[in-house]
N, C-alpha and C positions, 0 to 999 in steps of 0.2 A: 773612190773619192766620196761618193753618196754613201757609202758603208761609213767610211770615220765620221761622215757629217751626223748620222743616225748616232751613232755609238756616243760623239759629245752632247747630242742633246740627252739625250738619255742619262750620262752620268751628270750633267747639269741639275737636271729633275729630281736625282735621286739626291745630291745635294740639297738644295732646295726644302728637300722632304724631309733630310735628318738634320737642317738646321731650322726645321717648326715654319717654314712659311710654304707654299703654294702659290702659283702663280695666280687660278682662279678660284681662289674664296677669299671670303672678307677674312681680316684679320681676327675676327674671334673663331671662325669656324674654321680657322687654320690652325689656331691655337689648340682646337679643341683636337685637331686630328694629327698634332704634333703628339697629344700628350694620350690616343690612343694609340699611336707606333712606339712609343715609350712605354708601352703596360697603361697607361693610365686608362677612367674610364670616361666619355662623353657627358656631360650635364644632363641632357633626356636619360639618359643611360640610367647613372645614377638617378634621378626621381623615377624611374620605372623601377628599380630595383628598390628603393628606398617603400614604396607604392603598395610593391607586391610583399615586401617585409612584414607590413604595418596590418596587410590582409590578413595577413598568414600568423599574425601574432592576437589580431581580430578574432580568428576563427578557431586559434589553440586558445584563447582563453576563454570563448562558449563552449569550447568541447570539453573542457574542464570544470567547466559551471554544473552543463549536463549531466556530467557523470559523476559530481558528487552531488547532485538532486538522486539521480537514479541510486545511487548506493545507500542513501536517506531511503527511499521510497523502498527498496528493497530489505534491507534491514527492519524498518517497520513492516514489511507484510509478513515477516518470518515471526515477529514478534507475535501478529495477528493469529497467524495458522498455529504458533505452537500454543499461545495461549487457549483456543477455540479445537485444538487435535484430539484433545478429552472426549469431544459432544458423542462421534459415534459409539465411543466404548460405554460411554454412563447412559445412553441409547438402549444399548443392550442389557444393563441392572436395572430398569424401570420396571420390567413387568416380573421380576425376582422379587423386586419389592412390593406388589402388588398384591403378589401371591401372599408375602409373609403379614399384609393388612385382612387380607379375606380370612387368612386361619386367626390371629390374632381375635376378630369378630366370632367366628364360629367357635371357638374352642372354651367352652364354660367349664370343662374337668378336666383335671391334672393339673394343677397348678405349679409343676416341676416343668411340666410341657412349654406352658404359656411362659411361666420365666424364660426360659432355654427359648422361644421365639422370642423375647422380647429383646432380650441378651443379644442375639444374632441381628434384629433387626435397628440396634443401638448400633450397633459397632460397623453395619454398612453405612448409617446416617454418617457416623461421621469420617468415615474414608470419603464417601459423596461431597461431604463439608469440606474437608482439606485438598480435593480439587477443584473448589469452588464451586459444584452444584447447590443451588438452594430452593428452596421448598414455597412452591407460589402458596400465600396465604390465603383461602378460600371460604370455610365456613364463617359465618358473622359480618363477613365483609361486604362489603359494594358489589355488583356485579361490572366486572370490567370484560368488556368483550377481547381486551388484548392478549390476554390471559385465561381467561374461565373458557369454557366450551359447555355454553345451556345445554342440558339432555332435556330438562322438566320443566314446564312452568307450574308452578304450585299457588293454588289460592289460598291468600290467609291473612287474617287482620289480629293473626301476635309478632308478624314480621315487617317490616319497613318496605316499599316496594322497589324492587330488584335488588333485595338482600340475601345472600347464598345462604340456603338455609341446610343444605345438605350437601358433602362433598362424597363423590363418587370413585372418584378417583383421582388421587395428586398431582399438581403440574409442576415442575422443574423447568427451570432456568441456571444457566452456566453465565455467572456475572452477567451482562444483562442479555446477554440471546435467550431466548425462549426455546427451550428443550420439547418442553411438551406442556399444552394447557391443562387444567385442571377440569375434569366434569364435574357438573355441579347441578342443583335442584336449585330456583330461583323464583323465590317469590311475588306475586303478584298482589300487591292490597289493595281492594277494592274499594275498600274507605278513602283511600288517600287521592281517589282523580275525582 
């Protein structure tokens, strides 16, 4: 007898349960968990899931900001390195062309010679030129520390004071890096302090 009495309350309940009410909760939270035995989902439910959507849609659209900043940024430094990848090789023709100014100076006979250096040392200037090395301007100029590298200080009142009056050796620069400064002789006029 306690068995059948057990067994009716129990399909009572389970009645109860697939027609959406519950004996102890309120009628919305009855509602609510009628329509989670039905598949459906809870109200907290949904705003937790709605919640963590909204995070997750937060957090893929920074990570997509990021990464096309970073593909910006990387793009630009390839642009940097290839334009600046020249510096060590035109490194290495500086003191080629150094040599071809000291024989240039030294060489007063044969004039088939000094053509034939003059010739060779046009045709590097302007390979140097078309990778964009260019030639720091140093005799007659200002003396500019960013560029010049004083060897001499020279006294003399037919030159301006800190005017290169002699250049020693050429400086280069690759668009605006500075390759190597320029030596130079720099005058001191004593008239002018």
């Amino acid at each position: 007898m306690a068995f059948e009495k057990e067994r009716d309350q129990r399909v009572q309940t389970e009645d109860r349960q697939q027609n959406g009410t519950h004996e102890s909760l309120p009628p919305a939270d009855a509602q609510e968990l009628a329509q989670e035995s039905q598949g459906g989902v809870s109200r907290q439910e949904y705003e937790r899931v709605s919640q963590e959507r909204d995070a997750l849609l937060d957090r893929l659209a920074r990570l997509q900001a990021e990464f096309e900043n970073y593909r910006k940024r990387n793009a630009r430094e390839q642009a940097e390195f290839r334009e600046y990848a020249v510096a060590d090789a035109v490194k290495n023709f500086l003191p080629i062309l150094d040599n071809f100014d000291l024989a240039l100076r030294q060489t007063n006979e044969g004039a088939a010679l000094r053509s034939g250096i003059e010739l060779i040392r046009k045709q590097m200037d302007d390979v140097l030129s078309r990778l964009g090395v260019q030639v720091i301007p140093a005799q007659g100029s200002t003396f500019d520390p960013r560029v010049h590298e004083a060897i001499e200080m020279v006294e003399s009142a037919e030159h301006a004071d800190h005017e290169v009056i002699d250049e020693l050796q050429r400086g280069y620069k690759l668009k605006e890096r500075l390759l190597r400064p320029a030596m130079v002789r720099v005058a001191t006029n004593p008239t002018s302090k």
